[in-house]
Each structure stands twice: as C-alpha cells, then as structure tokens.
N, C-alpha and C positions, 0 to 999 in steps of 0.2 A: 366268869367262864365265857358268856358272848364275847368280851373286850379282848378276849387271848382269839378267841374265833375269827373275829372282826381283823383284825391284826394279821393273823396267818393268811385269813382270805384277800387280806391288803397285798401282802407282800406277797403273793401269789400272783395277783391280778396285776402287778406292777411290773412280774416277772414275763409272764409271761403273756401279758396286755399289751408290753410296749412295741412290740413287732405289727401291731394293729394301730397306732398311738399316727394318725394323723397332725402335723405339725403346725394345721394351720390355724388363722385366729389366735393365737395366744395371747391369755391375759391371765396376771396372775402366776405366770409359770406352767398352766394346765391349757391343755387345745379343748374347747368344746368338745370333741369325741372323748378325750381323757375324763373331761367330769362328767360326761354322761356315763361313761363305763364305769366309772368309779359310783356311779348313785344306782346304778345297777346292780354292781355286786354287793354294795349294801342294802338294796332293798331285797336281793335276796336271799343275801345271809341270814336278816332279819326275819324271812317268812319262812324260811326250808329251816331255821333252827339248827343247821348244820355242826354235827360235833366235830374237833381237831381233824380226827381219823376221815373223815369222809368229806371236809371241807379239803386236806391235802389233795384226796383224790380225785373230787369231783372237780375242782377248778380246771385243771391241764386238763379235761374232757372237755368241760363246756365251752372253755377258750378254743379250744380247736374246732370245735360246732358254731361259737361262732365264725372262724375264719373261714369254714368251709361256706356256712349261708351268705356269708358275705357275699363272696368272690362269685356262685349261686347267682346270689340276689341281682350282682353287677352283670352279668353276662344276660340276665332276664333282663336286665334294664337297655342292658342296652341293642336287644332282641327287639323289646317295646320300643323302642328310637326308630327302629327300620320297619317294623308295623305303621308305628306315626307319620313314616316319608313316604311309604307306598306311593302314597298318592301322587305325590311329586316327583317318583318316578315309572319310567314304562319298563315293569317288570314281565316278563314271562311267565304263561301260566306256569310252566315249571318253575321257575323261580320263585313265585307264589307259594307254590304247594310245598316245597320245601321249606319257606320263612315259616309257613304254619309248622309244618312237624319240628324245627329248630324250637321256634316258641313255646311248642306241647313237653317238646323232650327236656325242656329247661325248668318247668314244672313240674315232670316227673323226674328229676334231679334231685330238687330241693325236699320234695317226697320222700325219696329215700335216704337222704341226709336225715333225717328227721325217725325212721325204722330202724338206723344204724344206730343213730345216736341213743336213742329210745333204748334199744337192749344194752349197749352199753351204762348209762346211768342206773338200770334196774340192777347192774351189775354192783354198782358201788353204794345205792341208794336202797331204802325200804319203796317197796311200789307207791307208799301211801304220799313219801316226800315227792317221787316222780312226781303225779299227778300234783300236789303240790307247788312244785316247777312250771307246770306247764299253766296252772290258773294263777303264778305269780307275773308269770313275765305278761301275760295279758295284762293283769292290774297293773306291770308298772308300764306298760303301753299305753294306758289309759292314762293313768296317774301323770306321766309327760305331755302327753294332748293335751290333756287340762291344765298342766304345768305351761306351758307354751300360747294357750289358748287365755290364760292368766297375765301371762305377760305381755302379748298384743294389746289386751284391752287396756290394762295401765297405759302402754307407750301410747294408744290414741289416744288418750284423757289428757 
C-alpha cells in the first residue's frame, strides 16, 4: 500500500514539481533541487502516512505552497540584500521607512501564505496529519542540516 502511495505521490511530484525543477548542477540526470524535492516528498509521505485519496489531493496544494513560499521567500531575500547595502548607500529617511514596511509586509506575506494554506490542508487532511506536516517538515529541515553538516565534515577529513 505505501509503494502504490509512494508512486502516485512520485508521479505527482514529478508532475507538477518540474515547473520548480531548477536545471542547474546536474549530475546523474537530477539538479540538486530535484533530489532535494524528491527526498522531501518521501520523507513526507513516509510520516503523514498518506492514503491514495489524499495523497492525490494533498500534493497539487502543497506544491503550489511551496511555489508561492518560494517566490515569498525570494522577494524577502532579496528585501534583505537592500537592508544589507543600506549602508552603502545615502538613502532618505523616507526611503528608510519605506524599506522597513517593504520588509515587514514581506513577512506578513509569507504569514499568510501559511493561514491560507493551513485551512486549506484541514480541508483535505484529518487536523491530527496537519499538525503532523508541520512537525515533519521541521525534522526534515533538521534532518538535511545534519545531512549537509555530515557531508562537510567528511569532504574536510
């Protein structure tokens, strides 16, 4: 039953993953972002225990939560690039106080990316796997840290 899960949630994430599927580094055929997103949806197919019916619907939701954090995340990021140059440039205090609220309101963005998505997934989820979701993606945040933090200290050795 997981292996049929595992599968549907593959071919989901491949369908509708590869619009996100950065090209670059390739090795093996997969870009870095590929196998990352690929050990993503497996590690959290594996902990949300997703059945057929709710893995079809829960994918095309979460893939679009992530495209929207993304895009989010980039416009934050690069908010914080113009925070970072302040210095280097002679901004006006209006100019200022504006980069602030720009910055504040790109965090209160991603806030409610997160309220949206949230009723949505209760929508197609038991509340118990929601919260579930949300304490998986943390472990596998962790789980990659230390994944990555694993591999630097080999490559110095």
């Amino acid at each position: 039953m997981k292996n049929k899960v595992l599968l549907v949630v593959l071919l989901i994430f491949i369908f509708f993953g590869s619009f996100l599927s950065n090209a670059q580094d390739k090795k093996d055929g997969m870009s870095r972002w590929e196998k990352f997103r690929a050990e993503k949806v497996s590690f959290l197919t594996e902990k949300l225990e997703l059945t057929p019916t709710e893995a079809q619907k829960f994918w095309p939701v979460y893939n679009e939560l992530e495209k929207s954090r993304w895009e989010a995340q980039k416009a934050r990021r690069e908010l914080e690039a113009k925070v970072h140059d302040v210095e280097d440039k002679n901004l006006s205090k209006k100019e200022i106080i504006q980069l602030t609220r720009d910055f504040s309101s790109s965090m209160e963005k991603e806030g409610q990316l997160y309220v949206k998505y949230n009723e949505e997934f209760l929508k197609i989820l038991p509340p118990e796997k929601v919260l579930i979701l949300y304490r998986s993606e943390n472990e596998f945040r962790m789980h990659m840290i230390r994944k990555y933090r694993d591999r630097d200290k080999k490559e110095d050795n």
